[in-house]
mmCIF file as gemmi writes it, N, C-alpha and C atoms, coordinates in Angstrom:
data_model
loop_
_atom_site.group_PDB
_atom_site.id
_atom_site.type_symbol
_atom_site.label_atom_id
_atom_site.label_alt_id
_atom_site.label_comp_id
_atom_site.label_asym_id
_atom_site.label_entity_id
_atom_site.label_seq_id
_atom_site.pdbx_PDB_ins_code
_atom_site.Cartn_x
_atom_site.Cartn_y
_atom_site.Cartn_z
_atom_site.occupancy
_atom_site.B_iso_or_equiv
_atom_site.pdbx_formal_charge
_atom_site.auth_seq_id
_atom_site.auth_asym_id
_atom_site.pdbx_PDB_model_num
ATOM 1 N N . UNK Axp A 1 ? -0.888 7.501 -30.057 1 0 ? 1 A 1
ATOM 2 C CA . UNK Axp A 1 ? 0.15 8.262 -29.412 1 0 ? 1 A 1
ATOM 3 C C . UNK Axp A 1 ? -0.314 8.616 -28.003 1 0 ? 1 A 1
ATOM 4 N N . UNK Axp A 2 ? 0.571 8.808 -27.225 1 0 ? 2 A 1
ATOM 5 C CA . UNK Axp A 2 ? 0.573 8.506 -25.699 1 0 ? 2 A 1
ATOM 6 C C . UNK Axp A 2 ? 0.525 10.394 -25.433 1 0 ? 2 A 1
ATOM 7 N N . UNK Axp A 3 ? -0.65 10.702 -25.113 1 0 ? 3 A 1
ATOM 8 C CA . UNK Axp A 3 ? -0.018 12.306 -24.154 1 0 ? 3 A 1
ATOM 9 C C . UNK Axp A 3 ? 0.717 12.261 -22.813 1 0 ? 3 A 1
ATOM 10 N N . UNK Axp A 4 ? 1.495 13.245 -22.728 1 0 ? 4 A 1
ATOM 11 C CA . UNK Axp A 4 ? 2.376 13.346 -21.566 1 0 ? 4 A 1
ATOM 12 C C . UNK Axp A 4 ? 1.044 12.915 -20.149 1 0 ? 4 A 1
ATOM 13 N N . UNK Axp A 5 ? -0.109 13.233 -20.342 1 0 ? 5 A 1
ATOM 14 C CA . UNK Axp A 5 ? -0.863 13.082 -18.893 1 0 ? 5 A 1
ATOM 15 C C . UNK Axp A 5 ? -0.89 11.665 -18.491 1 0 ? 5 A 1
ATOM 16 N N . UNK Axp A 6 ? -1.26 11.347 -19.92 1 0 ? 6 A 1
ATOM 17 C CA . UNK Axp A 6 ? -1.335 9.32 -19.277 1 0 ? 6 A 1
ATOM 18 C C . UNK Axp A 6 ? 0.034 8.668 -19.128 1 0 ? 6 A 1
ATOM 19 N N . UNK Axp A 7 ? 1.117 9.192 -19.286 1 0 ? 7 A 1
ATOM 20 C CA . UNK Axp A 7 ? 2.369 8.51 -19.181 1 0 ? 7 A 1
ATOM 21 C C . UNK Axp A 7 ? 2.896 8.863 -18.047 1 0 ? 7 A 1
ATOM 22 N N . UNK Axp A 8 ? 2.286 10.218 -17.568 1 0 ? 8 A 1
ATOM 23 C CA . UNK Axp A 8 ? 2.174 10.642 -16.242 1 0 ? 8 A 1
ATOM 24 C C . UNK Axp A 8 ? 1.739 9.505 -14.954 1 0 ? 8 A 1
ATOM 25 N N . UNK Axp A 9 ? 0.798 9.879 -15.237 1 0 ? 9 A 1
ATOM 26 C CA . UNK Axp A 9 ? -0.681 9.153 -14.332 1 0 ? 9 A 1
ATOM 27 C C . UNK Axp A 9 ? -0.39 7.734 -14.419 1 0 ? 9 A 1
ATOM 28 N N . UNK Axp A 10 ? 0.242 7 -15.725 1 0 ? 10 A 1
ATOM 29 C CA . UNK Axp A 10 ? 0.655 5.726 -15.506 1 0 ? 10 A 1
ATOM 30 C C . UNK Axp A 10 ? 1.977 5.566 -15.04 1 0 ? 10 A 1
ATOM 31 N N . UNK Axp A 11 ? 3.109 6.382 -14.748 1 0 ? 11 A 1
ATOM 32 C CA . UNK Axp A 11 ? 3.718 5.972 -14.013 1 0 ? 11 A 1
ATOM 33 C C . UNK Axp A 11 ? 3.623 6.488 -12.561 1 0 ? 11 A 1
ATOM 34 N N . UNK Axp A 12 ? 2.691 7.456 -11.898 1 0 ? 12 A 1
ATOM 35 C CA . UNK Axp A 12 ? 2.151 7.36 -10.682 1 0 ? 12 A 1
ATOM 36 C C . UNK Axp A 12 ? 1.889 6.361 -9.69 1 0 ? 12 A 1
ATOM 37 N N . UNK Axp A 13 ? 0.609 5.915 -10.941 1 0 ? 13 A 1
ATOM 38 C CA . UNK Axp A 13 ? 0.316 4.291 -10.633 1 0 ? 13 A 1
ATOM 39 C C . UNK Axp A 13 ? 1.275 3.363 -10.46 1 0 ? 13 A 1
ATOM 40 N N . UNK Axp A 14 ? 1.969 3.33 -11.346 1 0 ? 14 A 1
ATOM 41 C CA . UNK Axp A 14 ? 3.715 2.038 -11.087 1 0 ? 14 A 1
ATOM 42 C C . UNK Axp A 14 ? 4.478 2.169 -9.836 1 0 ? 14 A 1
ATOM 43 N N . UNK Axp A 15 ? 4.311 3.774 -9.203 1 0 ? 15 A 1
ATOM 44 C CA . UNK Axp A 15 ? 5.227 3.83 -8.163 1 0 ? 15 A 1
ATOM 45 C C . UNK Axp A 15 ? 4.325 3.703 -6.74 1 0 ? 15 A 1
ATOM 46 N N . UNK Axp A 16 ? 2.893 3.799 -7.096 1 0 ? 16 A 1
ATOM 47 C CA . UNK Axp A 16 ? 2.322 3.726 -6.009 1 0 ? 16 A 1
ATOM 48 C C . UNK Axp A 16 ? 2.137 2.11 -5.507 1 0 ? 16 A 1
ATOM 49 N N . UNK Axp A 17 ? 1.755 1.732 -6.69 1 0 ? 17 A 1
ATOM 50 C CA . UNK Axp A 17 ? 1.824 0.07 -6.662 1 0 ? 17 A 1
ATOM 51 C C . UNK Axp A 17 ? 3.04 -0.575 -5.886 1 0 ? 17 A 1
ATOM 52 N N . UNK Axp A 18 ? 4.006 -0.27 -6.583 1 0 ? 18 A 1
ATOM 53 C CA . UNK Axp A 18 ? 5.203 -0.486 -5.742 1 0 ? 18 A 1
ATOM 54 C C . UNK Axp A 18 ? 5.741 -0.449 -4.638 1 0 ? 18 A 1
ATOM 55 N N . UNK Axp A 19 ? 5.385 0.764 -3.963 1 0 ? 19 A 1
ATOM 56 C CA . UNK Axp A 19 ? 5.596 1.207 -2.907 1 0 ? 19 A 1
ATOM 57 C C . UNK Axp A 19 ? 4.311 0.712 -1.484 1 0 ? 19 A 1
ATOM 58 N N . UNK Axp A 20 ? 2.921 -0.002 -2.022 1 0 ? 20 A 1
ATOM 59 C CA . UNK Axp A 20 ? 1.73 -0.285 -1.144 1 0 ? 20 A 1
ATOM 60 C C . UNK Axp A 20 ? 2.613 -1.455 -0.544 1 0 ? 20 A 1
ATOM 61 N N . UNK Axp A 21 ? 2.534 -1.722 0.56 1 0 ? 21 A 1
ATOM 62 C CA . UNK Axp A 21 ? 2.566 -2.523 1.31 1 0 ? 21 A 1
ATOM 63 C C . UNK Axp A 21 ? 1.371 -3.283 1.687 1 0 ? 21 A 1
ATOM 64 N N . UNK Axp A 22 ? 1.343 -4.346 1.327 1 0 ? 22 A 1
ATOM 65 C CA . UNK Axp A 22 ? 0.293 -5.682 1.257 1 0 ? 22 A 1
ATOM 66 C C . UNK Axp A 22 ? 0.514 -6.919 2.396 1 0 ? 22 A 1
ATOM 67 N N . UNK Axp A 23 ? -0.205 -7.115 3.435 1 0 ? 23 A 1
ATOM 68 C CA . UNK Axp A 23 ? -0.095 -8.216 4.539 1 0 ? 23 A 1
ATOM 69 C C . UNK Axp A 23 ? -1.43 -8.965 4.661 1 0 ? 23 A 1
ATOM 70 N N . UNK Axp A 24 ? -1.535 -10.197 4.47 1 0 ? 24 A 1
ATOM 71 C CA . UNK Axp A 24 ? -1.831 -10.781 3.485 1 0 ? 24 A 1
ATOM 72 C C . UNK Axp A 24 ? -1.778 -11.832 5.866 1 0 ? 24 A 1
ATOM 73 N N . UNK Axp A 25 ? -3.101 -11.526 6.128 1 0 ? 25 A 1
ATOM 74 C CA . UNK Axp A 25 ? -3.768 -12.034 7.177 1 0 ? 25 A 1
ATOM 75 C C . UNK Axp A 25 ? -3.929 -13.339 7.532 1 0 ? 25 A 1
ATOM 76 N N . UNK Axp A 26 ? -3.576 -14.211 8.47 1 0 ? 26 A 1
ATOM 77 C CA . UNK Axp A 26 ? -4.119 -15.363 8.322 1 0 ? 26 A 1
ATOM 78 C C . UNK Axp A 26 ? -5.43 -15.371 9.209 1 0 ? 26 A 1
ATOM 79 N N . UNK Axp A 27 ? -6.496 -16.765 9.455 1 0 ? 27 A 1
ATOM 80 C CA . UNK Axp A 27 ? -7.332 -16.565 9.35 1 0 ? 27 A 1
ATOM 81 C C . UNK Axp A 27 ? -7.229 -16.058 11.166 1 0 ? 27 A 1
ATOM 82 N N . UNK Axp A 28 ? -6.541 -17.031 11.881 1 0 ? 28 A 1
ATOM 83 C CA . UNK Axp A 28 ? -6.149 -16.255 13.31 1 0 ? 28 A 1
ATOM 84 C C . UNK Axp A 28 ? -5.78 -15.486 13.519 1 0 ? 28 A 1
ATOM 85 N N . UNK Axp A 29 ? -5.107 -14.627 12.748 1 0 ? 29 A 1
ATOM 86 C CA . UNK Axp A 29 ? -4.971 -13.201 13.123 1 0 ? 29 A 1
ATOM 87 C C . UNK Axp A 29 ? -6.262 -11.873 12.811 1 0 ? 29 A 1
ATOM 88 N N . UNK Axp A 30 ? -6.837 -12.76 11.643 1 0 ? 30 A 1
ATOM 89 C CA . UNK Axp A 30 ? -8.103 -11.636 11.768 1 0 ? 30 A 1
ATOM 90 C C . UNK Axp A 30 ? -8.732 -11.467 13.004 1 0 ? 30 A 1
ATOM 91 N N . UNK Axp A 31 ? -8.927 -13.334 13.633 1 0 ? 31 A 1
ATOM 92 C CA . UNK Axp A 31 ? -10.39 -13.243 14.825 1 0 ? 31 A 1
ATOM 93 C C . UNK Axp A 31 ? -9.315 -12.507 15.77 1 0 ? 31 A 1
ATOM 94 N N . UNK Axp A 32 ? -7.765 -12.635 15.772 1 0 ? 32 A 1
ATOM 95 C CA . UNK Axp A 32 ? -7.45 -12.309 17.035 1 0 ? 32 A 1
ATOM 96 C C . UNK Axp A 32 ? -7.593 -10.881 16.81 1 0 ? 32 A 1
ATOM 97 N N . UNK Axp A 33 ? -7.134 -10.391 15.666 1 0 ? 33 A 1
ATOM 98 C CA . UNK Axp A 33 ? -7.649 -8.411 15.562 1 0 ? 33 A 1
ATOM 99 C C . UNK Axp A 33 ? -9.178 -8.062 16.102 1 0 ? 33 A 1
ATOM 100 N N . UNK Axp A 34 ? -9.921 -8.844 16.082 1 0 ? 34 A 1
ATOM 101 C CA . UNK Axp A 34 ? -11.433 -8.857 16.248 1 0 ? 34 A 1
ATOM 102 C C . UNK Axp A 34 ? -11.401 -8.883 17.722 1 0 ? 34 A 1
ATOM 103 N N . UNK Axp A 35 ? -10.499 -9.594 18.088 1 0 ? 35 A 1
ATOM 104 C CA . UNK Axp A 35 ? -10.782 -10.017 19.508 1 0 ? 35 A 1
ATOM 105 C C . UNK Axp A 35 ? -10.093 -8.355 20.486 1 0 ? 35 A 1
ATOM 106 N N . UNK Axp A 36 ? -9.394 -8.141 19.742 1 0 ? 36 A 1
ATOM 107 C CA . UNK Axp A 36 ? -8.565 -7.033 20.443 1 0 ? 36 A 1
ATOM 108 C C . UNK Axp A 36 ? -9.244 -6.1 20.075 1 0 ? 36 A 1
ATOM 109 N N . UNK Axp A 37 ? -10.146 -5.446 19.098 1 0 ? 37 A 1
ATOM 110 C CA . UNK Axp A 37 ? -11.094 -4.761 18.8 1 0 ? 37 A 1
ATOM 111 C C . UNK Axp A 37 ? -11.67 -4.441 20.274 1 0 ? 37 A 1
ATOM 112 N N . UNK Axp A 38 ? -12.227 -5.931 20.247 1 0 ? 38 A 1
ATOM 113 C CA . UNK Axp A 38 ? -13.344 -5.733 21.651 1 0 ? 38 A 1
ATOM 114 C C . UNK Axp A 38 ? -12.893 -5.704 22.887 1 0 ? 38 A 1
ATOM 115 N N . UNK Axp A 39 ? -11.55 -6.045 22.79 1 0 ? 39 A 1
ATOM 116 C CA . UNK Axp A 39 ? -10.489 -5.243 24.575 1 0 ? 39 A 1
ATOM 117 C C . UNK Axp A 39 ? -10.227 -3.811 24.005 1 0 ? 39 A 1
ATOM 118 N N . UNK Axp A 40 ? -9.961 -3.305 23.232 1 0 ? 40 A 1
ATOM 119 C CA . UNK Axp A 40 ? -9.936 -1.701 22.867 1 0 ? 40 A 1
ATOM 120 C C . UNK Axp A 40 ? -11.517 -1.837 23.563 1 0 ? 40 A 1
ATOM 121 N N . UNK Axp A 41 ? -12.608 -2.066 23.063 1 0 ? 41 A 1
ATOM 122 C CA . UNK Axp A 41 ? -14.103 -1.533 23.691 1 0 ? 41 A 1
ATOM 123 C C . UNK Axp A 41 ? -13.967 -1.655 25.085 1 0 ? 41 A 1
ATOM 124 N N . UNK Axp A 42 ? -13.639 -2.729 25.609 1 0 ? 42 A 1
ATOM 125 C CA . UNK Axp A 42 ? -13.629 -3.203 27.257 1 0 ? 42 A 1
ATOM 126 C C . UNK Axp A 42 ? -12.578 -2.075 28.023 1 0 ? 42 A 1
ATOM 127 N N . UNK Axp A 43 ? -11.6 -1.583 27.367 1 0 ? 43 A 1
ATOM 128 C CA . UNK Axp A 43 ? -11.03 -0.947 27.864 1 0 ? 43 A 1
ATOM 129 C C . UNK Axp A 43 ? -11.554 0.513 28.357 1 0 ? 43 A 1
ATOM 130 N N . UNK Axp A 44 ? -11.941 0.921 26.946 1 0 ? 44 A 1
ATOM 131 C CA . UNK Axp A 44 ? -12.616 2.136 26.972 1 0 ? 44 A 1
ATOM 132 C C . UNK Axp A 44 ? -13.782 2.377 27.893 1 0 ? 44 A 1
ATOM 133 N N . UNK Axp A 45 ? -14.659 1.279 28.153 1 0 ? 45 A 1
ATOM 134 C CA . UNK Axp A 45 ? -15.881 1.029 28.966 1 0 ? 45 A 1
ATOM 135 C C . UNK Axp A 45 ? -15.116 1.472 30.215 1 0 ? 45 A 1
ATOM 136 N N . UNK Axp A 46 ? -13.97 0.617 30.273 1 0 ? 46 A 1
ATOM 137 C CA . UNK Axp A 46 ? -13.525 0.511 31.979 1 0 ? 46 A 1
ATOM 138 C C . UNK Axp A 46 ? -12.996 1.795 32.395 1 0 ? 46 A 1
ATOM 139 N N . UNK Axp A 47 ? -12.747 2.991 31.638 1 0 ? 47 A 1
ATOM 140 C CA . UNK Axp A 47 ? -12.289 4.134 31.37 1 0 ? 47 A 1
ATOM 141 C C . UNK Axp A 47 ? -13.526 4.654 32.112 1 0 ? 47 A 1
ATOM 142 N N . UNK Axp A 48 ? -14.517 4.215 32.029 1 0 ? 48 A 1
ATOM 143 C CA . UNK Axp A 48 ? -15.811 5.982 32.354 1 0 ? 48 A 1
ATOM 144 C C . UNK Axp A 48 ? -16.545 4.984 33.402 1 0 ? 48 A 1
ATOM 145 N N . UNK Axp A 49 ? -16.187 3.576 33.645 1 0 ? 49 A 1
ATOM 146 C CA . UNK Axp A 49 ? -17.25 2.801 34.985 1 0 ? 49 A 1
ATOM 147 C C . UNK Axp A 49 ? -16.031 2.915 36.012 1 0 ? 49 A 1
ATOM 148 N N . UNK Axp A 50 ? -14.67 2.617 35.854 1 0 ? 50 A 1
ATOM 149 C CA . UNK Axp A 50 ? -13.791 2.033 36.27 1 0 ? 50 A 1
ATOM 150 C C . UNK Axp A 50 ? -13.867 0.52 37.23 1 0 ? 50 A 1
ATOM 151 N N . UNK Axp A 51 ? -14.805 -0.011 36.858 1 0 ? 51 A 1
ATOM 152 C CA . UNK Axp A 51 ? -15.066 -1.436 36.906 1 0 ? 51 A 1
ATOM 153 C C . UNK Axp A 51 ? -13.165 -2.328 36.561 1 0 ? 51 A 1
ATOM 154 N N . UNK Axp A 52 ? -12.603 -2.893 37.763 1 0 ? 52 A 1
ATOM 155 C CA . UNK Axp A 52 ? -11.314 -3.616 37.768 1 0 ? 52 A 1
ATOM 156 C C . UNK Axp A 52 ? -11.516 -4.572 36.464 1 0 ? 52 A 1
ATOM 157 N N . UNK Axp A 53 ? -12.994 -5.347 36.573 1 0 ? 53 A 1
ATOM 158 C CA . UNK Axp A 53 ? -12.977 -6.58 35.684 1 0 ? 53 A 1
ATOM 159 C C . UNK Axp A 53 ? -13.384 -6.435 34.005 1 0 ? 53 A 1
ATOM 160 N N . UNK Axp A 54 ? -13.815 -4.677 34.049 1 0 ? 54 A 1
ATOM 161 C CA . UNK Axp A 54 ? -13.958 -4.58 32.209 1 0 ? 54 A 1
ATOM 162 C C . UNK Axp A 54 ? -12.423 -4.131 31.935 1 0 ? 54 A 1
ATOM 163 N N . UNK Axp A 55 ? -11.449 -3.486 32.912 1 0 ? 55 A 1
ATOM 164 C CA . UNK Axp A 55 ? -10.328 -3.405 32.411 1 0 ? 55 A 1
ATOM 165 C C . UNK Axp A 55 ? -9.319 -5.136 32.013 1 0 ? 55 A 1
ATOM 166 N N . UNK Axp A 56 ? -9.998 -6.082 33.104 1 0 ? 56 A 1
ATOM 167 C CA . UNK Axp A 56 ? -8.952 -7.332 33.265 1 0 ? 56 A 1
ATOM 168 C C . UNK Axp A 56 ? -9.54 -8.011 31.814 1 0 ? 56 A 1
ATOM 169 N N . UNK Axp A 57 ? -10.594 -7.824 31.619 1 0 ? 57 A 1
ATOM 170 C CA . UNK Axp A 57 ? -11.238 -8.288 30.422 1 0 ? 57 A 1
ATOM 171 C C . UNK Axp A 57 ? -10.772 -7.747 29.035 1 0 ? 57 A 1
ATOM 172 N N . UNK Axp A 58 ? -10.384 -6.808 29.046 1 0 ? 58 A 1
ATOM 173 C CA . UNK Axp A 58 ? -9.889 -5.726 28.322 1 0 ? 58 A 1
ATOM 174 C C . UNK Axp A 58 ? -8.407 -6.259 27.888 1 0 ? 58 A 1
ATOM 175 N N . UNK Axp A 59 ? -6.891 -5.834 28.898 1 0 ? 59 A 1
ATOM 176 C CA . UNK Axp A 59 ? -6.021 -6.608 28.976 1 0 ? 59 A 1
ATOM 177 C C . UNK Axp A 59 ? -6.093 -8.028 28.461 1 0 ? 59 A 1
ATOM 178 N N . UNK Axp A 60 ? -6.8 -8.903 28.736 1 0 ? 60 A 1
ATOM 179 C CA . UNK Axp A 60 ? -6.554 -10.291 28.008 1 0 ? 60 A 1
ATOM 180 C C . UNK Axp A 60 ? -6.967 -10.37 26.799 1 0 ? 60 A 1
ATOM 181 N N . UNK Axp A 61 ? -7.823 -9.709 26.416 1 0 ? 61 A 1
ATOM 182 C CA . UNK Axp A 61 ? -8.51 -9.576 24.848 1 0 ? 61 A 1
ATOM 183 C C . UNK Axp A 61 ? -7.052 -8.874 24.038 1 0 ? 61 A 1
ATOM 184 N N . UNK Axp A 62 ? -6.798 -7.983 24.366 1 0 ? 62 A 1
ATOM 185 C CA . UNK Axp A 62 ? -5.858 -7.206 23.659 1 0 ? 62 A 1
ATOM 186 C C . UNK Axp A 62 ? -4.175 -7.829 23.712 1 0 ? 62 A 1
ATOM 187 N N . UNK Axp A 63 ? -4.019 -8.698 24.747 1 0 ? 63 A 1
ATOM 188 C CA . UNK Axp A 63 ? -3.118 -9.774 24.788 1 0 ? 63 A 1
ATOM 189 C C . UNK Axp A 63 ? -3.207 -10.814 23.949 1 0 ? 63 A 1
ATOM 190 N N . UNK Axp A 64 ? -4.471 -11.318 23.687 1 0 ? 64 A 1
ATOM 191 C CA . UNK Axp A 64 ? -4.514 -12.148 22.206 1 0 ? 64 A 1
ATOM 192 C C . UNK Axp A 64 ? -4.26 -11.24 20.739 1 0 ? 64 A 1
ATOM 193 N N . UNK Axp A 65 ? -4.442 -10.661 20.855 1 0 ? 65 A 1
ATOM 194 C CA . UNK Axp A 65 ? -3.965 -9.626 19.033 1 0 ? 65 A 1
ATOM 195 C C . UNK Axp A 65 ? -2.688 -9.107 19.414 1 0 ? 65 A 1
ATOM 196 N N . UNK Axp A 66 ? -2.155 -8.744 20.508 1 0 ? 66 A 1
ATOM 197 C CA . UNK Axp A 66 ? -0.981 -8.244 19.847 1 0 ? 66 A 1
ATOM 198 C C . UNK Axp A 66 ? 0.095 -9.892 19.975 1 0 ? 66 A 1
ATOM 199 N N . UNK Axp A 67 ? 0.325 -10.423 20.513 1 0 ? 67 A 1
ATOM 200 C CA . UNK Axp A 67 ? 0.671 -11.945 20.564 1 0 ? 67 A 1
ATOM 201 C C . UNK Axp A 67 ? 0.706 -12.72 19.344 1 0 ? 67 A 1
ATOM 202 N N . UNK Axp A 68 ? -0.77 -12.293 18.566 1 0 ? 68 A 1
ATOM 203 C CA . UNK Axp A 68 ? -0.828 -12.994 17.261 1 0 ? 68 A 1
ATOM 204 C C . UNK Axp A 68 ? -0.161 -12.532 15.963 1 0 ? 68 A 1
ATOM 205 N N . UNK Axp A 69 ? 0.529 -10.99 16.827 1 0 ? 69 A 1
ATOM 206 C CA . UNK Axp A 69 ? 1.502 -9.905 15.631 1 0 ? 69 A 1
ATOM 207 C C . UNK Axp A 69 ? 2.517 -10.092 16.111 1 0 ? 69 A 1
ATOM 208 N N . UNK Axp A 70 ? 3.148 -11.114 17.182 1 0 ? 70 A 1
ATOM 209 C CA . UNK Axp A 70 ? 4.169 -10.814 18.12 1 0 ? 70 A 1
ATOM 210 C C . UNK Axp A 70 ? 4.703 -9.743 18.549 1 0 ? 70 A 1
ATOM 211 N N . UNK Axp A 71 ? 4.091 -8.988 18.615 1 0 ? 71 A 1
ATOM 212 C CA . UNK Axp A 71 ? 4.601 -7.374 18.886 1 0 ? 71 A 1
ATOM 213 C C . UNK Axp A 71 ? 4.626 -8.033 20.411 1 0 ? 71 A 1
ATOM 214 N N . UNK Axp A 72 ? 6.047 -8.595 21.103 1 0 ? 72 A 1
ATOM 215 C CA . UNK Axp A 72 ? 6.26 -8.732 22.374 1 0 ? 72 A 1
ATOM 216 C C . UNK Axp A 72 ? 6.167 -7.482 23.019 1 0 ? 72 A 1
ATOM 217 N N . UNK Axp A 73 ? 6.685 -6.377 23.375 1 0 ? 73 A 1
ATOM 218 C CA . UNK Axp A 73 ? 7.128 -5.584 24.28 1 0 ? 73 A 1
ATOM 219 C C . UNK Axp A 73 ? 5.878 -4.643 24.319 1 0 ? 73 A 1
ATOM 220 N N . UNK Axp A 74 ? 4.743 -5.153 23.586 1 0 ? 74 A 1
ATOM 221 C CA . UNK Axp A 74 ? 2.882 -4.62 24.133 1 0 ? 74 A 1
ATOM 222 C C . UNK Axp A 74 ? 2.542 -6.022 25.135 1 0 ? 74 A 1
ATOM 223 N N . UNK Axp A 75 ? 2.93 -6.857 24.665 1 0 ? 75 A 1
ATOM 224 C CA . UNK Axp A 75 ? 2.522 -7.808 25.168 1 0 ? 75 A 1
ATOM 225 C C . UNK Axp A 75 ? 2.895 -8.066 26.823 1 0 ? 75 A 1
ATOM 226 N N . UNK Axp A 76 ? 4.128 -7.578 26.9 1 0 ? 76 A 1
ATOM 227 C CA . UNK Axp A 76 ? 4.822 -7.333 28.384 1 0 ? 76 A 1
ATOM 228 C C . UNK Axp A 76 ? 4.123 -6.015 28.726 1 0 ? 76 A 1
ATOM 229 N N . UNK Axp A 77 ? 4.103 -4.869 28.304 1 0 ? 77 A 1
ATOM 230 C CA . UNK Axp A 77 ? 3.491 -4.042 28.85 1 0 ? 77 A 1
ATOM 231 C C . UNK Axp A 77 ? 1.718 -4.484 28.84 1 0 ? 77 A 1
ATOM 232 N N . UNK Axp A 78 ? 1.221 -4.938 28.513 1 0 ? 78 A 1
ATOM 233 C CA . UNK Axp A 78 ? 0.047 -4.835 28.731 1 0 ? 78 A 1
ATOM 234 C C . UNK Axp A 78 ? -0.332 -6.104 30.108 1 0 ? 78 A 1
ATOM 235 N N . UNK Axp A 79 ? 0.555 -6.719 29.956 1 0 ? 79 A 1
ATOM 236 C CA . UNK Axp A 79 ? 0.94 -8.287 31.164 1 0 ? 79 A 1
ATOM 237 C C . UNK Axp A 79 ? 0.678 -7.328 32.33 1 0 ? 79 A 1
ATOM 238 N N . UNK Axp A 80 ? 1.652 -5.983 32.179 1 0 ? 80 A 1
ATOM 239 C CA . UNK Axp A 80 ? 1.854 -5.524 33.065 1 0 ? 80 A 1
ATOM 240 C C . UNK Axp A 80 ? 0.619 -5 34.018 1 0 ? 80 A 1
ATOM 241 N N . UNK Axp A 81 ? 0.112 -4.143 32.491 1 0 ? 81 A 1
ATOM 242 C CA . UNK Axp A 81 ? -1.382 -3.957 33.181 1 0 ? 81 A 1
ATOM 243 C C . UNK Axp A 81 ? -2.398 -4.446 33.747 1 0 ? 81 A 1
ATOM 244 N N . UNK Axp A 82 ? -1.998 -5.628 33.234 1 0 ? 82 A 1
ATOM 245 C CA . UNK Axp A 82 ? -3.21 -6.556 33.657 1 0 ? 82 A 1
ATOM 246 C C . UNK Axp A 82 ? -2.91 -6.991 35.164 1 0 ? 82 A 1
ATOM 247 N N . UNK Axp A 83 ? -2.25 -7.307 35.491 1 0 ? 83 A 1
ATOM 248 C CA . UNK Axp A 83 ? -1.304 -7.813 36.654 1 0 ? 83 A 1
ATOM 249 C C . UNK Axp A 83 ? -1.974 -6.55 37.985 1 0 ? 83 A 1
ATOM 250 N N . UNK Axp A 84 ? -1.873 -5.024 37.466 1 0 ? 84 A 1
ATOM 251 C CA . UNK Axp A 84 ? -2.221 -3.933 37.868 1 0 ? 84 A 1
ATOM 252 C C . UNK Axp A 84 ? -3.405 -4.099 38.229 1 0 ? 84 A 1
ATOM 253 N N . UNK Axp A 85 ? -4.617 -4.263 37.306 1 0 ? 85 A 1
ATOM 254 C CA . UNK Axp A 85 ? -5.511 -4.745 37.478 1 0 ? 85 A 1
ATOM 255 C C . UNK Axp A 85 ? -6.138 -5.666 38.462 1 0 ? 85 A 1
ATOM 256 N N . UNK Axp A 86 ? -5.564 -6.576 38.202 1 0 ? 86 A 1
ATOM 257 C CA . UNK Axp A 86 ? -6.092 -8.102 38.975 1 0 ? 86 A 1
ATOM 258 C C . UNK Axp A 86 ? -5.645 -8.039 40.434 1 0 ? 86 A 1
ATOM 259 N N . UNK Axp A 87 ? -4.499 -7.078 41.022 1 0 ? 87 A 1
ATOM 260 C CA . UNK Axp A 87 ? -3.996 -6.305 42.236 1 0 ? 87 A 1
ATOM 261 C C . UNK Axp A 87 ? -5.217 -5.447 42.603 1 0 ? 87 A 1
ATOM 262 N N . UNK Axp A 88 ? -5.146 -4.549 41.522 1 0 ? 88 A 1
ATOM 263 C CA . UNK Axp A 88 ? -6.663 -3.695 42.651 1 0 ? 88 A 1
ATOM 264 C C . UNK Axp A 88 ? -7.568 -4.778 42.785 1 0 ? 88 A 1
ATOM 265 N N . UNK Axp A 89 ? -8.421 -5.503 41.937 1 0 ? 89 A 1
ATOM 266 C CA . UNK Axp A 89 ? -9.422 -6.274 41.835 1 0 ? 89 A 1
ATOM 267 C C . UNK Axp A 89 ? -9.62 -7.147 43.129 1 0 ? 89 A 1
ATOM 268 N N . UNK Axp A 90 ? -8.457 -7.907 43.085 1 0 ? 90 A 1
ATOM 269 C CA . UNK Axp A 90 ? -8.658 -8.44 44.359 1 0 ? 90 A 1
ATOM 270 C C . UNK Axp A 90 ? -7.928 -7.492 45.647 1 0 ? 90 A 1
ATOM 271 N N . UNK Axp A 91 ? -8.018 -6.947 45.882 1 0 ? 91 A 1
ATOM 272 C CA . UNK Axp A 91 ? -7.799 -5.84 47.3 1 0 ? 91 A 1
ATOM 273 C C . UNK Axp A 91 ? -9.156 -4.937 47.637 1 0 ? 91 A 1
């Protein structure tokens, strides 16, 4: 016989299961998350040197991961930045 706790607790489980959302990576989108990892770092670097080329480095890294999620409208904004960038850089 079943106590009310485990019929509980097992349907917890049923609704949590249900409700997880599972994305299921291919193998280019991991390296490209990896890759954007390390423009999040380049970015942050370029934050406290303000070095033009750890930010331009930064921007293109992070242009490959979001591209590989198609999340377009980071992808235009970050174009943007970069563009920003590569303006001071060369001036």
């Amino acid at each position: 016989m079943y106590t009310s706790r485990y019929v509980f607790n097992n349907a917890l489980y049923d609704m949590i299961k249900f409700l997880k959302y599972t994305n299921k990576l291919t193998s280019y989108q991991k390296f490209a998350s990896r890759v954007g990892y390390m423009g999040a770092a380049f970015l942050m670097a370029g934050q406290w040197t303000l070095e033009p080329i750890l930010f331009i480095i930064g921007f293109i890294c992070v242009i490959v991961q979001v591209s590989s999620r198609k999340q377009w409208n980071l992808v235009a904004l970050n174009i943007n930045g970069l563009a920003a960038w590569i303006n001071h850089f060369l001036k």
